[in-house]
Each structure stands twice: as C-alpha cells, then as structure tokens.
N, C-alpha and C positions, 0 to 999 in steps of 0.2 A: 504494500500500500504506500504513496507516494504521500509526503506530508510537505506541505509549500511552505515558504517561507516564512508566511505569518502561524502554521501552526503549532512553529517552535514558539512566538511569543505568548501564544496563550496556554502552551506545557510550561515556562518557565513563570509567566503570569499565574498560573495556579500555583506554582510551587512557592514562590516568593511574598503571596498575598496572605498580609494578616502577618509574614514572619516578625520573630522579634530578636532577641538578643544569640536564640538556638541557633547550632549550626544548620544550613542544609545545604542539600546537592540537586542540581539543576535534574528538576525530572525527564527523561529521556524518550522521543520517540519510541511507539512499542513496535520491537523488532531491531531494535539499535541495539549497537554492542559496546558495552564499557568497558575500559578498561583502562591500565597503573603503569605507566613508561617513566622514565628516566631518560631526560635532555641535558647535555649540556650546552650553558647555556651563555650567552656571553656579558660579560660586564662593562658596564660604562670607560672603568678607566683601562681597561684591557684585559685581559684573560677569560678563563671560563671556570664556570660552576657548576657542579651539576645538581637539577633540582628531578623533582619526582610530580607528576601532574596525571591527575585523574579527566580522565572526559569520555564521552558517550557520541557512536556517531552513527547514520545510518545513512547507506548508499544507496537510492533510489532512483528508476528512471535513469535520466542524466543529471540528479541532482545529491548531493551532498549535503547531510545536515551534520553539522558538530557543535556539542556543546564543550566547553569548557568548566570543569569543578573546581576540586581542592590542590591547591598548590603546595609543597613539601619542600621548604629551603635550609638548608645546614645556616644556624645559627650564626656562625661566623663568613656569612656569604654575602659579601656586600651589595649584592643582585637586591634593584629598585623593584616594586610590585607594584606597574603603571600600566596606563593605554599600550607602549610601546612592548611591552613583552607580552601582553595576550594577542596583540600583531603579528609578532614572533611567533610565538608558540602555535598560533592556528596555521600560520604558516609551513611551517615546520612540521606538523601533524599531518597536514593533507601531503607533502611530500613523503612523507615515511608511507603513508599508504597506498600511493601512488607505486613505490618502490616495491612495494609489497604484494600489487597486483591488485587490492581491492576496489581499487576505482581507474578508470582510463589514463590509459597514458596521456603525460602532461608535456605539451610540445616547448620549443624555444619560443622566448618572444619575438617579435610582436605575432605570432598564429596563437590563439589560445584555443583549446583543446575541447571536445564537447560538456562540458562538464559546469554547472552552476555549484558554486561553493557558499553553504548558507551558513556562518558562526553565529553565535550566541555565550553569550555571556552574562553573569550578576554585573549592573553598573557598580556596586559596592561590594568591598569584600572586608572583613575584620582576621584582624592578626590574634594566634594563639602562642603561646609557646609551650611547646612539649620537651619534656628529657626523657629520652629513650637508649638505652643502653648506656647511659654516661656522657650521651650526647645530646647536644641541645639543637633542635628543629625551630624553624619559625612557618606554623600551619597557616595559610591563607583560604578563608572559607568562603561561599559566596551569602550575602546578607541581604537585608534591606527590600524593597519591591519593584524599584528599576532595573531596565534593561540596556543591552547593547546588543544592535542585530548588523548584520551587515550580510549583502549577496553580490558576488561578483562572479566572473569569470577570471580564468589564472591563465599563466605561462608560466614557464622556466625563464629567469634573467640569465644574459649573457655575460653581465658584469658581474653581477654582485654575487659574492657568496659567503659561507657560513665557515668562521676561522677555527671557530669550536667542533666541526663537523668530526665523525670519524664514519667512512675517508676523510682525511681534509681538503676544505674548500672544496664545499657542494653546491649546485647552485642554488638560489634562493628562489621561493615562489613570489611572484607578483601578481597581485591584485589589479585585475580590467574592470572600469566600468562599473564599481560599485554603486548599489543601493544602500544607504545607510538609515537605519532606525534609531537613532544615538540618545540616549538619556542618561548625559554626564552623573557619577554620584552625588547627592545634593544628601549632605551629613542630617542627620536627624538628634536632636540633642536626648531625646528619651532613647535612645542608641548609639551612646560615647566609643563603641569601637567599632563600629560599622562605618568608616569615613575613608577608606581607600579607594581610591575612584579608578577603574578598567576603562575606562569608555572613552576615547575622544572626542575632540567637537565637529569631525566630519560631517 
C-alpha cells in the first residue's frame, strides 16, 4: 500500500499530539521496516564521530518514506544536534539503501533517478543522558507536536562527498526540487527540555 506524503504527517501528527515531557518515537508507516545503524559522522571543526540512529522507512511504488527517531551520541562527541545533520543523516540513509539494493538505483547529477524521497522528522527533540557501561551517551529523543516534512527527488553529486565515509569519500546524495512542510521548533516553556530545533527554515 502506497502512503503519500502527507500521510506520514498525520502518522507523526498522531504520534506527537497531546505528547509531553515522555519520550517517543515517530510512529511508522504499516509495512515499514525499523531499524538501529551506526554512522559516522562528521564534525564541525573536522573529524568524525560515530553516532547510533534509529529510523523506520518504507519503499513504495516509486516512493520512499523515512522517518527519522532517536539519536545515540558518545558523550564526549562534540557533534551539534541541528537542521544540518538530520540533512545529513537522511541523506546518508537513502544512500546506504540504495547500496543495499532496497530502493533504485541513484544516478549522477544533474539525471535524478525515479524515485521520490519523503523524510520526516520531530521539529523538536530533548537531550537525555545515559551511562551505560561506564560510558556516558547523550540520547536525542523526538518531542513536542511539530513537524518537518520535506519530498524531493535525488542524484549522486559529482563533487561532494563524505570524508567520514568507509570507503572513503563516497559520494553524497543531493536533494532536487524539494517540497518542504517546515515547522521550525518553537520551545514551549511547560517543556524546558524539548527546545532542540531539527527543522530548517526552507
């Protein structure tokens, strides 16, 4: 069953309405498959990190839905949790499955490939900290009732790629033609840690 683009917002609209300080995770298209990877990832001032991110995504038609969840970052990871890395990361996700054969292959730009790419996201997310094993995690959960939608079409870039990759230097997916549903995080004071904004102002 094919599910369009708006009816990822009213899966995540259900999920997020009414939430309050609980954690939760973006309810999933039924038939969608979740699942727990490990990216590294790269950092502002140079290097990479690697972090642990859950998400749900289901291939249909010629369409792609992915949601994005919970993010997993080693405490001493100086990796920012902004618009710019759930960018990344969907990015980075549709190409690992591309690779993997689950969805069409993704051409060089400027030909972009048959395939519509729908993400989704919590506009807000709230920080945890966990210690686990002697280690200390910083949990990013999604919160709050706003979202971020966006549908594009992709290529492969000929320039740009990913220095943290293994291979290194893969290329990177770019975004055609998006449609963006944007609703930046807007803090809610009766929810003092729900104030991490995902969303840009696209």
């Amino acid at each position: 069953m094919k599910f369009s683009f708006f009816s990822i917002l009213v899966f995540i609209a259900m999920l997020f309405a009414g939430a309050a300080e609980t954690i939760a995770q973006p309810v999933c298209p039924p038939g969608s498959t979740t699942t727990t990877q490990a990216f590294s990832a790269p950092l502002p001032d140079g290097g990479c990190c690697t972090i642990t991110v859950t998400y749900c995504y289901l291939y249909s038609g010629t369409t792609l839905t992915l949601v994005i969840g919970t993010i997993t970052v080693p405490a001493d990871c100086p990796l920012i949790v902004n618009p710019g890395l759930f960018n990344w990361l969907s990015k980075k996700i549709v190409f690992r499955l591309s690779l993997a054969g689950g969805i069409p292959e993704i051409f060089n730009c400027p030909t972009t490939t048959q395939l519509t790419v729908e993400t989704g996201q919590s506009s807000c997310y709230m920080k945890q900290y966990a210690l686990v094993g002697g280690t200390g995690f910083n949990i990013y959960n999604p919160c709050g009732t706003s979202i971020c939608l966006r549908r594009c079409a992709v290529c492969l870039s000929t320039s740009q790629t990913d220095p943290c990759s293994t291979p290194a230097n893969e290329p990177m997916l770019q975004y055609v033609g998006c449609v963006y549903t944007t609703v930046p995080c807007v803090p809610d004071a009766s929810k003092p840690d729900c104030v991490i904004n995902t969303c840009d102002s696209n």
